[in-house]
C-alpha positions in Angstrom: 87.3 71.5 198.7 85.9 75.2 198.9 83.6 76.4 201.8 81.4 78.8 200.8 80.0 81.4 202.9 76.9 82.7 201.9 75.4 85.9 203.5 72.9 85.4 205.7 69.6 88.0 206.7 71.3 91.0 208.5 68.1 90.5 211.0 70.1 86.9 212.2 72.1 86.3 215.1 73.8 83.1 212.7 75.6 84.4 209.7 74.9 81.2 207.7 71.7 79.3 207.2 71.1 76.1 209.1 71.5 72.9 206.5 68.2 71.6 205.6 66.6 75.3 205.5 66.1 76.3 202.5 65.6 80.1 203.1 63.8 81.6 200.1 65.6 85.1 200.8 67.3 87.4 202.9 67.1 90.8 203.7 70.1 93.3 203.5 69.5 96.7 204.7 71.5 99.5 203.1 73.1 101.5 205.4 72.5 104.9 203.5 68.9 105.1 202.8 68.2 102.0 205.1 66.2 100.7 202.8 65.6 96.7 202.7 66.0 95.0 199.9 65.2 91.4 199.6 67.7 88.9 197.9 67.3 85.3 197.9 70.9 84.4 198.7 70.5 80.7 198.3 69.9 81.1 194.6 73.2 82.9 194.7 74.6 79.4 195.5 72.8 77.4 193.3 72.7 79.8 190.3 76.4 80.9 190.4 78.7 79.7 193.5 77.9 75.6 192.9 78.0 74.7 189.5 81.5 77.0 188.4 83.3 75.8 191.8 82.4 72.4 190.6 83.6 73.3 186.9 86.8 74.1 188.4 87.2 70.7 189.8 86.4 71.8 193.3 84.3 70.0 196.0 81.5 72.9 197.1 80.6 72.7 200.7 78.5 75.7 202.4 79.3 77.0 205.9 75.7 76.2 206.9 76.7 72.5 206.5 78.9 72.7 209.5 77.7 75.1 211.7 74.7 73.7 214.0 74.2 77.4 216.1 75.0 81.3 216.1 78.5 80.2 217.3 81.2 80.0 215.3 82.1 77.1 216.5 86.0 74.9 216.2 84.3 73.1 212.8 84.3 76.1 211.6 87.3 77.6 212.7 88.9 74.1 211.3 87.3 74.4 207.8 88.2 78.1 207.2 91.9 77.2 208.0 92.0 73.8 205.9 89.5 74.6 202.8 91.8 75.1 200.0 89.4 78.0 198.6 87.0 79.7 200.6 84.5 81.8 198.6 82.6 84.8 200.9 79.5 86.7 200.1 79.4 89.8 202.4 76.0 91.2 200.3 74.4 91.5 203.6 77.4 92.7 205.9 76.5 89.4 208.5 78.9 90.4 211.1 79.4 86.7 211.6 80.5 86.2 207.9 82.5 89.1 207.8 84.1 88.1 211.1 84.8 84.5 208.9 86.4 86.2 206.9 88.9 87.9 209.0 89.9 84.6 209.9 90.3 82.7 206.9 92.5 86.4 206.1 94.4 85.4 208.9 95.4 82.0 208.3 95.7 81.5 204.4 98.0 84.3 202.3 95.9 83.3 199.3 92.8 81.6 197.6 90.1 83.5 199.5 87.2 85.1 196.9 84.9 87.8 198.4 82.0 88.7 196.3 78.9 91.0 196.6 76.0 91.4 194.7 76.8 94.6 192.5 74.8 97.2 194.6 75.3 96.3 198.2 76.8 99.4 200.0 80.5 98.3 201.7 80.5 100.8 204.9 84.2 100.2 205.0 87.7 100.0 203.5 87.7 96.8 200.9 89.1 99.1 198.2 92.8 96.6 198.7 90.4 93.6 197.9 89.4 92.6 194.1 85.7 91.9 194.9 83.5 89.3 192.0 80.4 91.1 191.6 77.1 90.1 190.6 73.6 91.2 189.5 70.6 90.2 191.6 67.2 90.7 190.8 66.1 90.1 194.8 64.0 86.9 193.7 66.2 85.3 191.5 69.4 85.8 189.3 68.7 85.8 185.3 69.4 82.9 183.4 71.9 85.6 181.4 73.7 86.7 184.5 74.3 83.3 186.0 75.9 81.7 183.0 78.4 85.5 182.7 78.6 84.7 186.7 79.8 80.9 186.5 82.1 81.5 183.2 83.9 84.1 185.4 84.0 82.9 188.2 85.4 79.4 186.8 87.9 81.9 185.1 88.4 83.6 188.5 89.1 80.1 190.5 91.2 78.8 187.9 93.7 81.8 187.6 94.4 82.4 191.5 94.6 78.9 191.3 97.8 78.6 189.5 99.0 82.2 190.6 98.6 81.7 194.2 98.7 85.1 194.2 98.5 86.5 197.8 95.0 88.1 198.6 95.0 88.5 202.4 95.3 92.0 203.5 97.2 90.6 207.0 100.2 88.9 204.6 100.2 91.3 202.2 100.9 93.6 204.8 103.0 91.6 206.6 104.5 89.3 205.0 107.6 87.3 206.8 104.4 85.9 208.6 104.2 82.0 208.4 100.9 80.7 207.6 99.2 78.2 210.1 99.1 74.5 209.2 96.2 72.3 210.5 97.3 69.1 211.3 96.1 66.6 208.9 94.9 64.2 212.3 93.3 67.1 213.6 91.3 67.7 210.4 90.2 64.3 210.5 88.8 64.1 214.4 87.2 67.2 213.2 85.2 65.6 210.3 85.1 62.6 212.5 83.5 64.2 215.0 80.6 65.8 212.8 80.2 62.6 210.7 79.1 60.6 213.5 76.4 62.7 214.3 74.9 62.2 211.0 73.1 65.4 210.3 76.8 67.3 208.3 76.3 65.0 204.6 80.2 67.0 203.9 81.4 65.5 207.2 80.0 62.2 206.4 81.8 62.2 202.6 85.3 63.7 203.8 85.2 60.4 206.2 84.0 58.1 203.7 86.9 59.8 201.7 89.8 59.0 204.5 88.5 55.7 204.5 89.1 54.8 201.0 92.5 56.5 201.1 93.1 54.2 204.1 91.7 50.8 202.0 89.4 51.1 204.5 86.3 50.3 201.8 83.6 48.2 204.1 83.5 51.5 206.7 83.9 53.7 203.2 80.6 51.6 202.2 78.5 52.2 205.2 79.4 56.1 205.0 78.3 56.4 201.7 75.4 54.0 202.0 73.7 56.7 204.6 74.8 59.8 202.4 72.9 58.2 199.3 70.4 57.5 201.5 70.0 61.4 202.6 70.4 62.7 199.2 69.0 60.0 196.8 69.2 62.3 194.1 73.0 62.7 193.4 74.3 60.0 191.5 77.9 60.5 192.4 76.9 59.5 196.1 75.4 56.2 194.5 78.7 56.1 192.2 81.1 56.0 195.3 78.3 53.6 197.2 78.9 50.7 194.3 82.2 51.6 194.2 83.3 50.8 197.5 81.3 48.0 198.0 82.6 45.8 194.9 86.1 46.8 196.5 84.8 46.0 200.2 85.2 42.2 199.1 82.5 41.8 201.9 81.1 39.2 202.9 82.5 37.8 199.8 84.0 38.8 196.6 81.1 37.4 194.8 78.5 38.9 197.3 79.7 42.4 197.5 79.8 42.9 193.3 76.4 41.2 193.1 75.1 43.9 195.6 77.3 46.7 193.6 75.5 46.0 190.4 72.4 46.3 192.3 73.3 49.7 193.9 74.8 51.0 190.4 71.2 49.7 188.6 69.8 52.7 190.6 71.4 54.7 187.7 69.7 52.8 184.8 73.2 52.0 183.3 71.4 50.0 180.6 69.2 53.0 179.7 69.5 54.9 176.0 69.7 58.7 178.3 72.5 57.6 180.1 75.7 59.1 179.3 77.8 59.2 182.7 81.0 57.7 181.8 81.4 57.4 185.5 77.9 55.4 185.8 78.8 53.2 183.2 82.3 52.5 184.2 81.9 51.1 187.1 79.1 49.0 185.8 81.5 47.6 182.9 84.0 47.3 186.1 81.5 45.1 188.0 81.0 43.1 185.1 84.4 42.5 184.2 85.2 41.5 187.6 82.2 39.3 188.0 84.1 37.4 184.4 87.3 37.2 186.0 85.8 35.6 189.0 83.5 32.8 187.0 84.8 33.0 183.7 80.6 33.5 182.2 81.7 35.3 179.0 78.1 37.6 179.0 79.4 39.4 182.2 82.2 40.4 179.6 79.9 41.4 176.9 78.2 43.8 179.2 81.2 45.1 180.4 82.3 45.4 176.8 79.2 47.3 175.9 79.0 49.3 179.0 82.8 50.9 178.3 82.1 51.0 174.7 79.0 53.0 175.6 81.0 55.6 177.9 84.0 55.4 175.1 81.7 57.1 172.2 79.8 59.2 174.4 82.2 60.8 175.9 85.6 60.3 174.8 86.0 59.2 178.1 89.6 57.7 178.3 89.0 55.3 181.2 86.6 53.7 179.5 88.3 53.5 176.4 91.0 52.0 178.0 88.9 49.2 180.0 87.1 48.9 176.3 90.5 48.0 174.4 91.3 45.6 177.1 87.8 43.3 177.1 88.1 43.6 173.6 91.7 41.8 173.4 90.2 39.4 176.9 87.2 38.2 174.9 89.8 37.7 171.8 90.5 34.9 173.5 87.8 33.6 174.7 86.2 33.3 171.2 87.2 30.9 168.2 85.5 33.4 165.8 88.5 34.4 163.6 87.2 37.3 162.2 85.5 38.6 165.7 89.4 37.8 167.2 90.7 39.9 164.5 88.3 43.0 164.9 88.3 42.8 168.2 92.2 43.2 168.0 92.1 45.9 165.4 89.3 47.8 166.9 91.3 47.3 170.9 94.7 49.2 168.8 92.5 51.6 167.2 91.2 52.4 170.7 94.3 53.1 172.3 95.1 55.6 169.9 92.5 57.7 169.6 92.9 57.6 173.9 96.5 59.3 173.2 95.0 61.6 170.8 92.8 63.0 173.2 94.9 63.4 175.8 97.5 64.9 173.7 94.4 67.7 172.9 94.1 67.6 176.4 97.3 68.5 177.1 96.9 72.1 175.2 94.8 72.8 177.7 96.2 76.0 180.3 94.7 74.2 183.1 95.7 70.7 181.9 98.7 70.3 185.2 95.9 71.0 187.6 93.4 68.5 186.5 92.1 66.5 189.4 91.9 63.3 187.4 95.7 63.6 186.2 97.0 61.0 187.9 94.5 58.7 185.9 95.5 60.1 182.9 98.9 59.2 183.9 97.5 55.6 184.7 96.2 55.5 181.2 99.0 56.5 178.9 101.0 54.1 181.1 98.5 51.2 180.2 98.4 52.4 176.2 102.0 52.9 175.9 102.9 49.2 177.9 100.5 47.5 175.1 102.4 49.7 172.4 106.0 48.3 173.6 107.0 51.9 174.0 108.7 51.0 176.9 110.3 54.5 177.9 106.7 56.5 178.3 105.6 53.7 179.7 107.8 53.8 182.5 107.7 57.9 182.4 103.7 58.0 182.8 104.0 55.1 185.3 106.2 56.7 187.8 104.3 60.5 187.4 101.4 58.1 188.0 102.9 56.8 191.1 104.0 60.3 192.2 100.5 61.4 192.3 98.7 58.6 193.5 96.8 59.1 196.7 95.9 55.8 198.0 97.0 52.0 197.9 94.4 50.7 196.4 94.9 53.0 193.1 98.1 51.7 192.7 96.7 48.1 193.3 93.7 49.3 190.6 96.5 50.0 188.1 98.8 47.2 188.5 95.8 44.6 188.2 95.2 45.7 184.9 99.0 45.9 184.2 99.2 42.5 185.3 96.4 41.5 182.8 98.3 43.7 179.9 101.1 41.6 180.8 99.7 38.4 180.6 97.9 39.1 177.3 100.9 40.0 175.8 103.2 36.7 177.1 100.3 34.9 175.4 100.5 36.1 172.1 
């Protein structure tokens, strides 16, 4: 993920806000004229520092998130050394964020971004630093600025990204230094540690996260079941909630994806304005589990509809994939010859189109560095098995397997490869 340290009022002994306080500005006196100038620094992060991190396929978590005090305390210490991009604004020279910084300079060579807002006075040497500045308006950021602001930045993340191009004035200087390795154990008492206090909602989904890695899904479920709880408004907390609870299998198969729809109904997946292809995903994935289970064919029709929903809207290739295969499952189930037929059709149509955008994917720079890759990989695997192309099948298979990061994905893929299989032997 990326921490992000935003600048704090010069007049605080903490350097980084306290999570849950919305401060509505801060005050950064110039050292020249000493004249104070009022910036509301949070709007900084909402404005510009959230939504481009998040276009850049990071997770955005702020240093006030962690911290519970003026001391810079061993969470902190840990997250600066494990966050794979840090991002620090020194617009009001916080001597606790600039002292932050020195230490994420320390242990990483590269991926750190300092930024400033465009007139805030440096009183020393940051000339061997490239520096993202911004224009701020004290109350707010205009609506011009922030969209130049998250465009570059993106832009900014995406490059050093791929580069890794060494911005740490310690191992640019020095540079037969080794850079310092948390352990991955030791990152996970750490998150451990502030999860189970409850108040740190990044502490609480970095668990939940283990967990799932770990097939771990009914301790996944509880962990996301209080984050959606805290923040009832992010759908990608309620998402991982229904998620983890059809997988939970708890107390019963049946049980737990009866309670997943529930959860995922939160999201109005049957509503005209929704267009999440992740909402209505996991909906059609409830569904077509809850037809494999009892064999009702209108669980399969909604599943149909939902995937055929998140298909058109978005070009969405998991769901065009899941579409194509309830298509070619209800082909079966129906004596309709005509249905049977367009239901094939339309499933081979489906499929193609999928590697058509992904081959359009592909000419995208950033296309290797995709956090959903390995699913692409999944896909083409799926789409090329059903095609008999057996060699890219077996080449987007094993990249797939290369990448995976957890069991249960692998589990995820060959239950549907099993079912591809079967269809096909049946023919």
């Amino acid at each position: 993920g990326c921490v992000y340290l935003p600048a704090a009022s010069s007049g605080t002994s903490s350097g980084l806000m306290l999570i849950g306080i919305m401060v509505s500005f801060d005050v950064k006196i110039s050292i020249t004229s000493h004249i104070s100038t009022e910036f509301s620094i949070d709007k900084t992060f909402q404005n510009i520092i959230k939504p481009a991190v998040e276009e850049a396929g990071y997770e955005c978590i702020r240093g006030d998130e962690v911290q519970e005090s003026s001391t810079i305390d061993k969470s902190m210490f840990g997250l600066l050394i494990y966050a794979d991009l840090v991002i620090a604004d020194i617009t009001t020279l916080n001597p606790n964020a600039i002292y932050e910084l020195g230490i994420r300079h320390a242990a990483k060579p590269f991926l750190t971004i300092i930024m400033k807002e465009k007139d805030c006075y440096i009183p020393f040497d940051f000339s061997h630093n490239k520096i993202f500045q911004y224009a701020h308006m004290g109350e707010d950021i205009s609506a011009t600025e922030a969209k130049r602001c998250q465009s570059a930045l993106t832009s900014l993340i995406n490059t050093i990204d791929k580069s890794k191009e060494v911005d740490s004035p310690l191992f640019q200087c020095l540079q037969s230094i080794i850079p310092y390795v948390l352990p991955e154990d030791d990152y996970i008492a750490l998150i451990k540690e502030l999860s189970e206090k409850e108040t740190h909602i990044f502490a609480m989904v970095e668990l939940a996260n283990t967990e799932m890695k770990k097939d771990n899904f009914e301790e996944a479920t509880k962990l996301w079941k209080k984050v959606s709880e805290k923040v009832e408004t992010d759908s990608y907390y309620i998402q991982q909630y229904a998620l983890c609870t059809y997988k939970s299998k708890q107390p019963s198969e049946i049980t737990a994806l009866t309670d997943a729809l529930n959860i995922i109904q939160r999201l109005n997946p049957d509503g005209m304005t929704t267009n999440d292809p992740e909402t209505l995903g996991i909906a059609g994935a409830i569904n077509k589990r809850l037809w494999l289970l009892n064999n009702d064919i209108e669980y399969l029709n909604r599943a149909i509809e939902y995937y055929k929903r998140g298909f058109n809207l978005n070009s969405n290739y998991y769901t065009g994939e899941n579409y194509a295969l309830c298509l070619e499952l209800k082909s079966e189930q129906i004596t309709d010859k005509e249905e049977q037929i367009y239901n094939k059709i339309e499933a081979n149509k489906t499929r193609e189109q999928i590697i058509k955008i992904i081959d359009r994917l592909k000419e995208d720079d950033d296309f290797d560095i995709r956090n959903d890759i390995r699913w692409i990989y999944a896909t083409l695997a799926h789409c090329y098995l059903v095609q008999d192309n057996n060699k890219l099948h077996i080449e987007y298979e094993n990249k797939f397997k290369e990448l995976k990061q957890a069991d249960w994905e692998w589990k995820t893929y060959n239950d549907s490869k099993q079912i591809i299989i079967n269809l096909k032997n049946r023919r």
